[in-house]
TORTI-983242 format. One record per residue (C-alpha): residue number from 1; residue in one letter; x, y, z. Coordinates in nm, 3 decimals, always signed. Each point is the difference from the previous one (the first is absolute). Layout:
% TORTI-983242
pos/code/u/v/w
NUM/a/X/Y/Z
...
This chain:
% TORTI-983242
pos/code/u/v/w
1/x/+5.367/+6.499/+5.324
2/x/+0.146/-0.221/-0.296
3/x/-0.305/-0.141/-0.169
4/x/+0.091/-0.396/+0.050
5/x/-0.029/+0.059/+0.360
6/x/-0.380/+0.011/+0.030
7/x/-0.138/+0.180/+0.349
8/x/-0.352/+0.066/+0.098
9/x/-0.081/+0.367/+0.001
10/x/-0.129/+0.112/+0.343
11/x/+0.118/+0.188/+0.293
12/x/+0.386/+0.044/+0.042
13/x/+0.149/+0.047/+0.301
14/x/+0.338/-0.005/+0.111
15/x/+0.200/-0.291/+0.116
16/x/+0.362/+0.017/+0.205
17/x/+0.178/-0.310/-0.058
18/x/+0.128/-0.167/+0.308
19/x/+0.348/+0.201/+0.026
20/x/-0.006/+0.066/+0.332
21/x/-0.097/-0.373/+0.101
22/x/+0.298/-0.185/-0.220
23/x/+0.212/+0.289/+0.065
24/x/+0.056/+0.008/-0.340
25/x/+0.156/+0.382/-0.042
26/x/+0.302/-0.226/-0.067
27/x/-0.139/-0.314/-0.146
28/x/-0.147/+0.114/-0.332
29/x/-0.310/-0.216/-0.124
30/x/-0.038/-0.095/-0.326
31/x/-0.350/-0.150/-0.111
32/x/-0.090/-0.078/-0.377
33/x/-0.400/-0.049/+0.128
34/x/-0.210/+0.259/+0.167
35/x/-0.051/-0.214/+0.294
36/x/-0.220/+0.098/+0.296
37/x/+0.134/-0.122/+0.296
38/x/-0.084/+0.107/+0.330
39/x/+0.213/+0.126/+0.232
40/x/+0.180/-0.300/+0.165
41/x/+0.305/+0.109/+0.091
42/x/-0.148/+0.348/+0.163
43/x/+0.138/-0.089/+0.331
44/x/+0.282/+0.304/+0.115
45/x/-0.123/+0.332/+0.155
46/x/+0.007/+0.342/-0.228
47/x/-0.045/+0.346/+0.082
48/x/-0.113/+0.097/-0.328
49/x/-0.129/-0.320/-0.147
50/x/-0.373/+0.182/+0.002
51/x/+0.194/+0.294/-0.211
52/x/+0.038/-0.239/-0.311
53/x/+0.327/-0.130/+0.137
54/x/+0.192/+0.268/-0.062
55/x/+0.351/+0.044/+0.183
56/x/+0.335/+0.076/-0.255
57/x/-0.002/+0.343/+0.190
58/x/-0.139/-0.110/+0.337
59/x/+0.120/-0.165/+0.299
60/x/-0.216/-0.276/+0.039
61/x/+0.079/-0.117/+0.401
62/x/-0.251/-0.315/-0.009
63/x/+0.083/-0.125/-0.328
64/x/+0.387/+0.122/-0.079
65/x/+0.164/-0.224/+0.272
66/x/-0.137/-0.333/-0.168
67/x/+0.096/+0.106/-0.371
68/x/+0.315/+0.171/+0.127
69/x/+0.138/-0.170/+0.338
70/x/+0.234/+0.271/+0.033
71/x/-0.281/+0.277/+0.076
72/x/-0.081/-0.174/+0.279
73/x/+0.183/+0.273/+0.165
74/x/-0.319/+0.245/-0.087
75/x/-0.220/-0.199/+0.236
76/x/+0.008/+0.197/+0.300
77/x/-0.149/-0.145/+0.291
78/x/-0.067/-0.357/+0.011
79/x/-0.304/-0.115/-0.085
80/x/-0.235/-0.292/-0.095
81/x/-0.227/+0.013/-0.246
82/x/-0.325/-0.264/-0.133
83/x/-0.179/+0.027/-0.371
84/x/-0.319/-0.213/-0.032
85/x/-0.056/-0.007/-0.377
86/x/-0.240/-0.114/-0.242
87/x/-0.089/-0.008/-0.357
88/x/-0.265/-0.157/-0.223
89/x/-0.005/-0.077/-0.420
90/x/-0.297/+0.109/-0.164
91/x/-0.159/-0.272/-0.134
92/x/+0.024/-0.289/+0.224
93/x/+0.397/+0.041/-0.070
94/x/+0.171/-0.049/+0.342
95/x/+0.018/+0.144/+0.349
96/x/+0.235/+0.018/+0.287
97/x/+0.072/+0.086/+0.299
98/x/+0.367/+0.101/+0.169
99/x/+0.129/+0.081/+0.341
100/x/+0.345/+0.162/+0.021
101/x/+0.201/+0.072/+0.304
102/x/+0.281/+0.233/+0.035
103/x/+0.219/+0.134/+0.299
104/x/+0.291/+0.269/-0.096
105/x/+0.248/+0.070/+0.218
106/x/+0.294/+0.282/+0.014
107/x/+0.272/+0.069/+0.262
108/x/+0.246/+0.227/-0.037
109/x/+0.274/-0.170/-0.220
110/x/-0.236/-0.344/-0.099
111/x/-0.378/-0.016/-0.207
112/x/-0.163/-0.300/-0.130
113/x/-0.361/-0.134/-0.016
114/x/-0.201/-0.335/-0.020
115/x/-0.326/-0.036/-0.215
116/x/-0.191/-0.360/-0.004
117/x/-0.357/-0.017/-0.170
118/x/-0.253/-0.266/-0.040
119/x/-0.172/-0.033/-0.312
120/x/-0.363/-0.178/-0.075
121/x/-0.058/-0.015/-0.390
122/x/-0.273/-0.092/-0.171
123/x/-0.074/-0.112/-0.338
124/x/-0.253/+0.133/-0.217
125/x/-0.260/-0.195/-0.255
126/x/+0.242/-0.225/-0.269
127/x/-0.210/+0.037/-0.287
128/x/-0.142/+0.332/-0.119
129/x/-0.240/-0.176/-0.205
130/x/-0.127/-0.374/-0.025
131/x/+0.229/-0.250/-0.060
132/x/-0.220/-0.342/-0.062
133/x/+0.310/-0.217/-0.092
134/x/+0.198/+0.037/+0.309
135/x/+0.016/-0.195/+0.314
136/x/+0.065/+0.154/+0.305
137/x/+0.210/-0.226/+0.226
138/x/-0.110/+0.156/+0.293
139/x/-0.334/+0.033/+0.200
140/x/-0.091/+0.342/+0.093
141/x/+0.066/+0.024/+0.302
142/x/+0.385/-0.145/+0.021
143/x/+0.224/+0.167/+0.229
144/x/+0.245/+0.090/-0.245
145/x/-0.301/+0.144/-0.251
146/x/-0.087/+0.203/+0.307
147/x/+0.305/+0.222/+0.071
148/x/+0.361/+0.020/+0.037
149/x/+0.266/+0.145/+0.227
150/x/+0.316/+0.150/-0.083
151/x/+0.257/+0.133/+0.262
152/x/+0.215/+0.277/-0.028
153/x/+0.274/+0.107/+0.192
154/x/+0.285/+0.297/+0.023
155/x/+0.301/+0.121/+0.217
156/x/+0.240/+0.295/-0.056
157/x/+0.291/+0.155/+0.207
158/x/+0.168/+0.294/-0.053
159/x/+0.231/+0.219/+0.188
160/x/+0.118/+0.381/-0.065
161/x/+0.363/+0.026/-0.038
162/x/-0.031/+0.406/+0.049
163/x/-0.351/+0.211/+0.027
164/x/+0.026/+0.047/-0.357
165/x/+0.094/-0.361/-0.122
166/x/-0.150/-0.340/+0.076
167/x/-0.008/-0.356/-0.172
168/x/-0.222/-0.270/+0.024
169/x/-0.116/-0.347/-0.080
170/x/-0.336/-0.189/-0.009
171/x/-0.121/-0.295/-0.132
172/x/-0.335/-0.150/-0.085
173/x/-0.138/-0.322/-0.097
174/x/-0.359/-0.110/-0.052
175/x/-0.143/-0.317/+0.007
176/x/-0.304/-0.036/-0.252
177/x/-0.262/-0.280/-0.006
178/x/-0.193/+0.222/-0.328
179/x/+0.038/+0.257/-0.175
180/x/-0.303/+0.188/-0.079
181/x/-0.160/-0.022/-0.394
182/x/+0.198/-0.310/-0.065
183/x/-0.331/-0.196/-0.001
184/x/-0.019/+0.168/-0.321
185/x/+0.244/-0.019/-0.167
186/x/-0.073/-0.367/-0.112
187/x/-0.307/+0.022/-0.149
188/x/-0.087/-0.436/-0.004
189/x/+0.166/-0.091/+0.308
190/x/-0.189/-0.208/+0.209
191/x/+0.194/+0.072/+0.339
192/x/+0.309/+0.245/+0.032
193/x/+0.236/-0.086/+0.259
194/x/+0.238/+0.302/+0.131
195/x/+0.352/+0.030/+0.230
196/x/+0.270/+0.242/-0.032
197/x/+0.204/+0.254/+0.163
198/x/+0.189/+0.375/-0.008
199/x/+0.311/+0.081/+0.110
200/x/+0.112/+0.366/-0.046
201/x/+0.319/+0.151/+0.146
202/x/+0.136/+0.384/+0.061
203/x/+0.273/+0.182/+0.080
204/x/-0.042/+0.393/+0.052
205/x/+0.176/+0.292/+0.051
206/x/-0.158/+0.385/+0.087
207/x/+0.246/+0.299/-0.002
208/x/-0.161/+0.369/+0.072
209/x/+0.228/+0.280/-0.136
210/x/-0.043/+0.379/+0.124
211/x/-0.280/+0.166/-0.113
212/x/-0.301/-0.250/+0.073
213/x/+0.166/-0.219/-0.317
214/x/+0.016/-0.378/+0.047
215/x/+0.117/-0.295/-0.209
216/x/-0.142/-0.397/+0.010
217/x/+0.137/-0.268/-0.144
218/x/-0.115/-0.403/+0.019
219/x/+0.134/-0.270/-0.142
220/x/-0.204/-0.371/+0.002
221/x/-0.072/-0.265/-0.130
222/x/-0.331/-0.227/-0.027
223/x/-0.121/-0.329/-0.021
224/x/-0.353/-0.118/-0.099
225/x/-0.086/-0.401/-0.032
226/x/-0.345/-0.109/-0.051
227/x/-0.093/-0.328/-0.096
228/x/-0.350/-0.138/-0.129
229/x/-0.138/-0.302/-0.018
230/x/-0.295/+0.010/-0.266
231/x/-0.262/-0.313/-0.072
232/x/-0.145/+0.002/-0.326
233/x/-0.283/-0.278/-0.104
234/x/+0.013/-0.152/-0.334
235/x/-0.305/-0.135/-0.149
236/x/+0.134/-0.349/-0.208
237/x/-0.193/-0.242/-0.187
238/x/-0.066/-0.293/+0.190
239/x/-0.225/-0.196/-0.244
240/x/-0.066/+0.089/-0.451
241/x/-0.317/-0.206/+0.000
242/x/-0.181/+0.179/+0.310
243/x/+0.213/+0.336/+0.002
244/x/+0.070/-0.066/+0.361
245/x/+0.202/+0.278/+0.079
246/x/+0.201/+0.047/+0.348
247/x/+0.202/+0.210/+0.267
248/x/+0.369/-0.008/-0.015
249/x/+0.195/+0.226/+0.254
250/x/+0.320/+0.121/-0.120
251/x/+0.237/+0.177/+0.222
252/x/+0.245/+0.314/-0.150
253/x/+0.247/+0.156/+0.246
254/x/+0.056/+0.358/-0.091
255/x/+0.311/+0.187/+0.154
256/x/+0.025/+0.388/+0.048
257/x/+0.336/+0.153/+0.080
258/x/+0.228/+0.295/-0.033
259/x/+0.243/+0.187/+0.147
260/x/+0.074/+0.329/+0.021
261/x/+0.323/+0.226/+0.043
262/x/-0.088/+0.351/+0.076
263/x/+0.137/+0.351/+0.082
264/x/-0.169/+0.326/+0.080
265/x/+0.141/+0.360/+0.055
266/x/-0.204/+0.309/+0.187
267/x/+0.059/+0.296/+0.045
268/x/-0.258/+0.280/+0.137
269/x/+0.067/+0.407/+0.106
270/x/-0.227/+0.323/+0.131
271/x/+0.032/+0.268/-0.258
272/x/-0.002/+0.314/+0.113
273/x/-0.221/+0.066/+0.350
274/x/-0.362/-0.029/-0.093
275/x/-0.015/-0.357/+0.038
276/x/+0.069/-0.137/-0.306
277/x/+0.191/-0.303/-0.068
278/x/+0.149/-0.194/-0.324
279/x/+0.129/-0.362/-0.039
280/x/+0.127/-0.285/-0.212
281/x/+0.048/-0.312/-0.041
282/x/+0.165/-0.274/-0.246
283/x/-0.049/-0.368/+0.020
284/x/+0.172/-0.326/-0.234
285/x/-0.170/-0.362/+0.069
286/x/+0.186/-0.296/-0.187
287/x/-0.217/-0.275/+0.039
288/x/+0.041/-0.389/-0.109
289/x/-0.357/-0.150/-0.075
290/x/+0.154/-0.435/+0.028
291/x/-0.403/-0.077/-0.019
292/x/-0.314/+0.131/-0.084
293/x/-0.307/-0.170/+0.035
294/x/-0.159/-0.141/-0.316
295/x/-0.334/+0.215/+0.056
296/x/-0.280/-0.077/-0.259
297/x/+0.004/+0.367/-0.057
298/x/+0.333/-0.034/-0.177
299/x/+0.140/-0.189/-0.305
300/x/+0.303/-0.166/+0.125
301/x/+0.123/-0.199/+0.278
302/x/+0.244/+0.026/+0.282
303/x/+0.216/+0.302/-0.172
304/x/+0.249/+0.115/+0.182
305/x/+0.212/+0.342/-0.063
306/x/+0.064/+0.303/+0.141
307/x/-0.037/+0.401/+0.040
308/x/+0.137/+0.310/+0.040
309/x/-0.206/+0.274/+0.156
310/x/+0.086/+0.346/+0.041
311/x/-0.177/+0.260/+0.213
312/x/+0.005/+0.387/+0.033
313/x/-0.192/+0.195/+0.213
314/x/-0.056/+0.389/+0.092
315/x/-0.181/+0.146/+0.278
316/x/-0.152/+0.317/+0.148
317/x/-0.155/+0.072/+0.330
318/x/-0.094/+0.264/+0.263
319/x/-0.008/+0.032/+0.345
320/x/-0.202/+0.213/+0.239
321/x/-0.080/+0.040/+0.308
322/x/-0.311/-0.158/-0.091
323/x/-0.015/-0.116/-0.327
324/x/+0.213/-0.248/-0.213
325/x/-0.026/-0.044/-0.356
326/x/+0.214/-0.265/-0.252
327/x/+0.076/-0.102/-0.325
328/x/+0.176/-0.249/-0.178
329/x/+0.054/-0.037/-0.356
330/x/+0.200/-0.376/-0.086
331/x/+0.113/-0.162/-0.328
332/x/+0.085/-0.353/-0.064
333/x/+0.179/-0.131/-0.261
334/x/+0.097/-0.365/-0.050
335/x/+0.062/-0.291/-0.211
336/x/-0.072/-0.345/+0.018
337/x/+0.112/-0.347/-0.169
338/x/-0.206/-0.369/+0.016
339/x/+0.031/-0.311/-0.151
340/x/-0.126/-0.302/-0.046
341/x/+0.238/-0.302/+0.047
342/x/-0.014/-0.363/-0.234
343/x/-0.072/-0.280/+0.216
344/x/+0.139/-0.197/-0.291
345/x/+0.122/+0.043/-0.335
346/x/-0.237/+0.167/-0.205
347/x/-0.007/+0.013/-0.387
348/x/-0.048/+0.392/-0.165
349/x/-0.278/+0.053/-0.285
350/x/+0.318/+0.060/-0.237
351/x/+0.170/-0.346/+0.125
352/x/+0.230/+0.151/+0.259
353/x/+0.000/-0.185/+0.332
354/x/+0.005/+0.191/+0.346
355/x/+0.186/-0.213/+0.234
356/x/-0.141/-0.085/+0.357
357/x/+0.051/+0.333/+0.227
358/x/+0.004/+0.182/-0.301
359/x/-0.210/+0.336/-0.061
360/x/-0.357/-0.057/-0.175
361/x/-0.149/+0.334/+0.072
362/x/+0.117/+0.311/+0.087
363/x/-0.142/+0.272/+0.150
364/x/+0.140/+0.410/+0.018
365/x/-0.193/+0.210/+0.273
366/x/+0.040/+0.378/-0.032
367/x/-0.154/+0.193/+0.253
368/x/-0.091/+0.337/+0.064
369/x/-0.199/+0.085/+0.300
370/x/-0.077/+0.341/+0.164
371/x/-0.165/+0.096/+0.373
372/x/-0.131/+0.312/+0.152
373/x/-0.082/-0.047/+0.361
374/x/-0.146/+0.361/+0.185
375/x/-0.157/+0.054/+0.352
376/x/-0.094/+0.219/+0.263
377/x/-0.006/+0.024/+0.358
378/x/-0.245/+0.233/+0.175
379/x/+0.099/+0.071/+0.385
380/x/-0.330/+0.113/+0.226
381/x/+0.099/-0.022/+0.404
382/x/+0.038/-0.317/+0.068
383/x/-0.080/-0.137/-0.371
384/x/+0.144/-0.094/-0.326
385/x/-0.193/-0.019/-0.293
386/x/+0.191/-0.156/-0.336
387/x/-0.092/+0.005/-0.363
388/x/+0.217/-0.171/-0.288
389/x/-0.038/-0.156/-0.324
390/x/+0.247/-0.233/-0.192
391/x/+0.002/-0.021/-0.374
392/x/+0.228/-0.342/-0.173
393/x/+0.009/+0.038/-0.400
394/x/+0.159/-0.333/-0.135
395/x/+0.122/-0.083/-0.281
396/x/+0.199/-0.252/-0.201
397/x/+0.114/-0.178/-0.323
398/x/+0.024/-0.349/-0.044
399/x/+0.211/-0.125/-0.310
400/x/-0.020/-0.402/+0.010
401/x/+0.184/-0.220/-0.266
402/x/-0.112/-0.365/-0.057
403/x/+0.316/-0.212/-0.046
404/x/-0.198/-0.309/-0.091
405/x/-0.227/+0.171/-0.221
406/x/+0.241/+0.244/-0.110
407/x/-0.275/+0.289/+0.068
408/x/+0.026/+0.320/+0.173
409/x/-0.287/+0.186/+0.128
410/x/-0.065/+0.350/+0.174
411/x/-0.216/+0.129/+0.316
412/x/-0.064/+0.282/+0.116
413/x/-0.194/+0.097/+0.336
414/x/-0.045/+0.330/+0.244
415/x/-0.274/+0.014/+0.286
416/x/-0.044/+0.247/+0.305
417/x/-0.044/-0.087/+0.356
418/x/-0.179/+0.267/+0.205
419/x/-0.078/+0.080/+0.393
420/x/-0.139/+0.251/+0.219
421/x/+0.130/-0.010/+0.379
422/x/-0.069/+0.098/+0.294
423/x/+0.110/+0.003/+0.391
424/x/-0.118/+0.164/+0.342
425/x/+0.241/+0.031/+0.243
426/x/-0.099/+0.082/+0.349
427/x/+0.305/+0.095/+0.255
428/x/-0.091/-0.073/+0.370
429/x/+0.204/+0.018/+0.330
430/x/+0.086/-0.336/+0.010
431/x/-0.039/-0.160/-0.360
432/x/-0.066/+0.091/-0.327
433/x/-0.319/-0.154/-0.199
434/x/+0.023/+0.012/-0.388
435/x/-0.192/-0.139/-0.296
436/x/+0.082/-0.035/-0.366
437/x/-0.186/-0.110/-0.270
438/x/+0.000/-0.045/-0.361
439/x/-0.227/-0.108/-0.323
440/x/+0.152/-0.144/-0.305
441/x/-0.097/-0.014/-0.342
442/x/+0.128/-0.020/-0.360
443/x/+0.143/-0.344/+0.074
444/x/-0.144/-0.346/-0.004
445/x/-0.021/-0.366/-0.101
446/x/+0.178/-0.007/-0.306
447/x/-0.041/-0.256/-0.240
448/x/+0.109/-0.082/-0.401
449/x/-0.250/+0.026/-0.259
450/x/-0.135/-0.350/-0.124
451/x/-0.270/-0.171/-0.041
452/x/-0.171/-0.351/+0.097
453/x/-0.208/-0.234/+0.208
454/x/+0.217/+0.192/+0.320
455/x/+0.002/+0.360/+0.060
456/x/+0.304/+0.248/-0.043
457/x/+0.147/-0.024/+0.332
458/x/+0.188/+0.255/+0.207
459/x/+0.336/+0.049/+0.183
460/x/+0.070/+0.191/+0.341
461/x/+0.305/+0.034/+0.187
462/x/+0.101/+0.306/+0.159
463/x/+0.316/-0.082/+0.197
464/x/+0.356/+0.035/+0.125
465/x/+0.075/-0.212/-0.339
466/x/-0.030/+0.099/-0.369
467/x/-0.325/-0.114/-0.272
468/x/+0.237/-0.053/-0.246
469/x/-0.205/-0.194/-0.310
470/x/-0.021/+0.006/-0.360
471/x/-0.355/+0.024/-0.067
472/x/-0.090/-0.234/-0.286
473/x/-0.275/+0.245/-0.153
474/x/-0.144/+0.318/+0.081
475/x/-0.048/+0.097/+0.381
476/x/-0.361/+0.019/+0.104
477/x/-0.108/+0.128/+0.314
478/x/-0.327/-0.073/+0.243
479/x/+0.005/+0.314/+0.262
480/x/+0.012/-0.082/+0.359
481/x/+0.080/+0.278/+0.317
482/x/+0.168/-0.050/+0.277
483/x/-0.106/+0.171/+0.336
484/x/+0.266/+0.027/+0.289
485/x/-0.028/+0.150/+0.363
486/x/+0.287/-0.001/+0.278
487/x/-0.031/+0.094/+0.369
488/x/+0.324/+0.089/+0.179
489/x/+0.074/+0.070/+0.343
490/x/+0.338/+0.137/+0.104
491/x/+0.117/+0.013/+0.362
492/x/+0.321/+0.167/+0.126
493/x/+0.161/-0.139/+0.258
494/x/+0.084/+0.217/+0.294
């Protein structure tokens, strides 16, 4: 790990970022913290999400149809489906809890399905350390201190224009009341106020050529709005002769957006008649950033800008009677520009002015990131034991150049995320009963490295969004490990 991004040594485990929950095999993430988040947006069905997630070379029928409407037509029977889930932050970080429900239906020309879910967050401690000179504006026990709920819902329909060819639609939208970690990613805030929403929108197509070869393509787009309200309490001299000093709440509205224009192509075989299967995939993401949050992690406020992410991905897989085995080996490219806008005119150190709107930092994001998800499923009667283990190596370069100060300055930073998984799947008459869960480490509250009466502070937002910050020093890191389980019931119906 690069030296300026300081992590406890200890015991390293294996974390899978939430790719199945954002369905983000076609959004690509980019993150310039090693946040830990937990796993909020974990709320579609997955064969193989207890294999490490893996899937370029398998047919995934639980989780496909919702990140590709158009294999909707793999379904089979109808079905509904439920996934209690839950996860915990080490540390006094978070919790929550999530209820999804999902029916899929398929006749013989028409397919579709409906999810909804219910979500219960709640925040974890503010402060990692003492903070003497802030007020909190809120008692204790305060409904909104207490939890949150976010609602998510989604609908696709499809139909198959021959056995070999279908299309489809689907759209979901989310309304969010929190986010989780963003209680810490002001560090002095007194009372954080959140509201926002996700809309994300697909079109598929799924063509199967002779020879057990078939093609996927998806096309969307995707909108993410969050808004936060953040109270800060100024301490101002009230009297020189006593040094009466008091309380003065100051509200800052922060506003996270972006939006994202995305296309993925798939395409997956069986070589040869053992069992063994290849795939590919390539992704592009052009995304606008019109706002990002001033976060006290960062340097400069409300930059906008934009990215261009690239994805390629390989996979290998076989399948036996009663064994199936997967992996998937992904590299992302991509490339990112922020600014920081003049609110007004602004004189240069060599007497230049900067008119209002005009550029007074820059900021050039290279990234490089690599994955290697692997798992295995072990078939015994009626049971289905799974394995996997996910691997996330970023990395990127930061080249910022101070317009005002007429500086430029360099930054380097790499971390890996790690997590073991694992699933039991039992197959009864009537129902199937399966369990997943999933321990991550290598991630955590991330913070800059300064010093003062406050302690460093840390970010954490693991999302459907990007992190997309210029850290203003070197990245620290305080460890934290997230802890997930999910219960899911599947019913045909007959």
């Amino acid at each position: 790990m690069n030296s300026s991004l300081y992590v406890r040594r200890g015991l390293t485990l294996l974390f899978l970022v939430c790719t199945p929950a954002t369905l983000a095999g076609q959004l690509i993430s980019l993150k310039t913290v090693p946040v830990a988040a937990g796993d909020q947006f974990l709320i579609f069905p997955s064969e193989y999400i207890g294999m490490g997630g893996v899937g370029i070379a398998l047919d995934d029928r639980l989780l496909d149809p919702y990140a590709n409407p158009a294999m909707g037509a793999l379904v089979g029977e109808p079905q509904v489906l439920a996934s209690p889930t839950f996860y915990s932050i080490s540390n006094n970080a978070g919790t929550a809890r999530t209820l999804p429900a999902a029916a899929m239906f398929q006749s013989r020309e028409w397919f579709g399905g409906t999810l909804v879910a219910l979500q219960q967050l709640k925040a974890g401690g503010q402060f990692f350390g003492p903070q003497p000179f802030v007020i909190d504006l809120l008692p204790p026990n305060a409904l909104s201190r207490q939890s949150s709920t976010n609602k998510y819902a989604h609908l696709s329909l499809g139909r198959s224009i021959r056995p070999d060819l279908s299309v489809g639609v689907s759209a979901f939208v989310a309304d969010l009341s929190a986010m989780d970690g963003v209680e810490h990613l002001y560090a002095l805030a007194s009372d954080i106020g959140q509201s926002g929403d996700i809309q994300d929108i697909r079109l598929g197509l799924r063509k199967e050529f002779a020879g057990d070869r078939k093609l996927e393509a998806v096309a969307l787009y995707h909108r993410f709005n969050m808004a936060h309200d953040v109270s800060y309490v100024d301490w101002v001299l009230t009297d020189t002769l006593t040094w009466m000093w008091e309380p003065q709440v100051r509200l800052e509205e922060n506003l996270d957006r972006s939006r994202t224009w995305g296309g993925q192509l798939g395409y997956h075989q069986a070589v040869g008649s053992h069992g063994w299967r290849v795939g590919g995939t390539m992704t592009v993401n052009r995304k606008d950033h019109p706002k990002i949050p001033n976060y006290e992690i960062m340097n400069i406020p409300r930059d906008p800008g934009h990215s261009t992410a690239f994805e390629v991905g390989f996979g290998l897989a076989k399948v036996t009677d009663n064994t199936t085995f997967g992996i998937d080996l992904i590299y992302q490219p991509a490339a990112s520009e922020t600014w920081a806008e003049a609110a007004d005119p602004i004189e240069t150190v060599d007497g230049d002015t900067i008119p209002a709107g005009g550029k007074t930092i820059e900021n050039s994001f290279d990234f490089s990131n690599a994955f290697v998800n692997m798992g295995v499923t072990q078939l015994a009667g009626p049971v289905a034991i799974q394995l996997g283990l996910q691997v996330r190596a970023y990395d990127f370069h930061l080249d910022q150049f101070d317009n005002v100060a007429q500086n430029a300055r360099r930054q380097d930073e790499d971390w890996m995320e790690w997590v073991p998984s694992w699933g039991v799947k039992l197959k009864l008459a009537d129902f199937d009963l399966r369990y997943f869960g999933r321990v991550t480490t290598g991630t955590g509250r991330p913070g800059t490295a300064w010093s003062g009466v406050v302690a460093d502070r840390a970010a954490s937002l693991e999302v459907a969004n990007d992190i997309l910050l210029a850290p203003g020093a070197p990245l620290t890191l305080q460890d934290a490990t997230v802890m997930t389980h999910q219960f899911s019931i599947s019913i045909p119906i007959r």
